[in-house]
N, C-alpha and C positions, 0 to 999 in steps of 0.2 A: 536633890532629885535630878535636877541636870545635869551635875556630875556625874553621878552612877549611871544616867544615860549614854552620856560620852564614854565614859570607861565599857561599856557592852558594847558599843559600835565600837569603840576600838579595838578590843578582842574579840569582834567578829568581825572584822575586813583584818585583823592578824591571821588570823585563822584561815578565808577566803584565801588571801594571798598565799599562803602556806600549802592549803588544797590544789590551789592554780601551778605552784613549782612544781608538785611533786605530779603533776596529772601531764604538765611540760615533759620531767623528766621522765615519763612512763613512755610516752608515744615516743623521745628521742631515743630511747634505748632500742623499741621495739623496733621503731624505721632503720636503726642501725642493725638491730639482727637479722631482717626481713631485707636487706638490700640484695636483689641477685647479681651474681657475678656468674661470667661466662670465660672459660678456655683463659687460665691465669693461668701463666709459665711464666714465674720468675726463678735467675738463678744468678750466687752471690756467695760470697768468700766470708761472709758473715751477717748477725741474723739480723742484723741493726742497717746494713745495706738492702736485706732482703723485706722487708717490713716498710723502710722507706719507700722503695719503688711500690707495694701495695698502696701505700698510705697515698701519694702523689698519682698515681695514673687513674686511683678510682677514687679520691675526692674524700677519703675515710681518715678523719682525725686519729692518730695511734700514738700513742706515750708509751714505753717499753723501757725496764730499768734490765740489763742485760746480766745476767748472771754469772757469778763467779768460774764457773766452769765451760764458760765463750769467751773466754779472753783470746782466743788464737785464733786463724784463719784455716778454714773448711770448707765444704759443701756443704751449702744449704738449698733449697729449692721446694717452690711452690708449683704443686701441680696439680690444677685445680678446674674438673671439667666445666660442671654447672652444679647452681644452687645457690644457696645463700652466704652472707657474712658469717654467721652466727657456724652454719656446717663447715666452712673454710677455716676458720679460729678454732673448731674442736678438732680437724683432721690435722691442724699445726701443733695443738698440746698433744695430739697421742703420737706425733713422730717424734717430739721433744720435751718427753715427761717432766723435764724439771721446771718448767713453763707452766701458767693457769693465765688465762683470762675473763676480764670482765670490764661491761662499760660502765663505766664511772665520770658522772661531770658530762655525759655526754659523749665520751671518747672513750676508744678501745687501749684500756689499759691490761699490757700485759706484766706480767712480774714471777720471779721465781720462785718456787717453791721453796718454805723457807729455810731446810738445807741446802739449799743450793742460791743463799742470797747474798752479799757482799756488805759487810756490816754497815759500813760506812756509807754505801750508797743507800740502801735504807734508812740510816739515819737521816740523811738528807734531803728526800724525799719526805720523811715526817716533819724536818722544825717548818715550824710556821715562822713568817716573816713579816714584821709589824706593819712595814708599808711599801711598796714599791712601783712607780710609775717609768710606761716606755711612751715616752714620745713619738711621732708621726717620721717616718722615712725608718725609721730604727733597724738595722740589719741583725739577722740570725745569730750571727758571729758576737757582736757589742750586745743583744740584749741577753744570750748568753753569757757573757764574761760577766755583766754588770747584776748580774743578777747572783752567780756566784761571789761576786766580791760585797755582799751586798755584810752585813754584820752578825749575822744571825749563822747564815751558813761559813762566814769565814771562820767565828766560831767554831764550830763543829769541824774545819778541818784543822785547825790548830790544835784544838781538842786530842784530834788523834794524827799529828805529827803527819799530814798528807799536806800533799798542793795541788791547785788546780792546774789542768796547762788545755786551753784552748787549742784549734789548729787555723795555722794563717792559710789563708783563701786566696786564691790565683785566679785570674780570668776573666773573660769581659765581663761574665752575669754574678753578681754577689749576692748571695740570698737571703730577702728583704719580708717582714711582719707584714708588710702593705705600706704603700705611699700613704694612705692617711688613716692608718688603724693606730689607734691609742686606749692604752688599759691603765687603769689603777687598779690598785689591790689594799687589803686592809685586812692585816691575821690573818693570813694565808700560807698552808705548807706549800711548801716545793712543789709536792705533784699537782695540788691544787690548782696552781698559778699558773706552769707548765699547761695543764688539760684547759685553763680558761682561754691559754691565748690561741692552743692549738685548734679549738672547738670555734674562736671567734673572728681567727686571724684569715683573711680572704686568700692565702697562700702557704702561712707554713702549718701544715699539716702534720707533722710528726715530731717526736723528741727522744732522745734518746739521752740513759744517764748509762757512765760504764766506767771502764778503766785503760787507761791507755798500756801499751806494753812497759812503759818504765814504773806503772803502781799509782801515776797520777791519775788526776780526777775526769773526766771529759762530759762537759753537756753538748750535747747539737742539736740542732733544727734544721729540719728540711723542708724547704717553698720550691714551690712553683714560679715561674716567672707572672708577674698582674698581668701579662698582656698575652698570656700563653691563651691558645684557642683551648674549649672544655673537650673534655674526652681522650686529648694527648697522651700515649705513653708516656712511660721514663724507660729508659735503658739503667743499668749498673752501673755502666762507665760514667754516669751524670753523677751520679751519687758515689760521697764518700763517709764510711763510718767504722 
């Protein structure tokens, strides 16, 4: 009899906590649609530069797998009077139809339409990855590399005859997770991982998956400085992608 007790309590606080996520992820999605934004001009050589300055100057987590047919540099530009996230995000998919978004995990994931998706970055974005921890101080750069090098996705790009190639960073400010932000993971795909640290990380706010111009692979991340005042711009020229 007390066992069958405890077996009810236990699938009813499974259940409660189950309700309690998903009741989180309702209001996180809604306060993400509902955020107003005022007189956005951004403008950028590509979309992946253009999304990070959104991402960084108004505090909006954004994960962005870039599509096959943006590999090259162009104008792009955000010109955006007033109104919300959610109206800013559909007036960016109808100027760049091969583009859809939605929030996912918390964060504004955009992705290609899937004629217009790059195989191998999709694939990578779906494996799930058994385990993987980033320690405290951990920079952009290193938890990217260490995360492609990780077994699961080196896999998948040996798989299909590709390599990954980072890009080395110059400059006084090197862009850091947070001095003392620490995540583990367990079964987690790519984007999964990605949108957890971007949604938890007190600085890097964006990510971006693509293809560099020689066919290799590129992850980035873009932070904020920890000691930046709130409300600060980005410029273009801060960002590279």
């Amino acid at each position: 009899m007390r066992k069958s007790i405890s077996c009810l309590l236990l699938i009813l606080l499974m259940n409660i906590s189950v309700f309690a996520q998903a009741a989180v992820a309702s209001n996180t999605q809604t306060k993400l649609e509902s955020l107003r934004l005022q007189n956005v001009e951004i403008k950028s050589q590509t979309i992946g530069t253009l999304l990070s300055e959104l991402s960084l100057s108004y505090n909006v987590p954004i994960g962005i797998e870039i599509a096959a047919s943006d590999t090259s540099l162009g104008n792009y530009e955000l010109d955006f009077k007033s109104g919300t996230l959610s109206q800013l995000l559909t007036q960016f998919v109808r100027q760049h139809k091969q583009y859809s978004w939605t929030i996912t995990d918390g964060v504004v994931n955009i992705l290609p339409a899937e004629d217009n998706r790059d195989f191998l970055l999709r694939t990578l974005l779906d494996t799930k990855i058994k385990d993987f921890s980033i320690p405290r101080n951990t920079g952009c750069s290193t938890f990217a590399d260490s995360l492609m090098a990780t077994p699961e996705l080196s896999k998948v790009m040996k798989e299909n005859n590709s390599a990954y190639r980072g890009r080395d960073l110059t400059g006084f400010y090197i862009p850091q997770l947070g001095r003392t932000f620490t995540l583990t993971i367990f079964e987690r795909t790519l984007q999964t991982t990605l949108n957890a640290v971007v949604r938890r990380s007190p600085t890097a706010k964006f990510w971006v998956l693509t293809r560099n111009e020689d066919g290799t692979v590129f992850l980035g991340l873009s932070a904020r400085h920890e000691d930046m005042p709130s409300g600060q711009k980005f410029s273009a020229a801060e960002l590279r992608h």
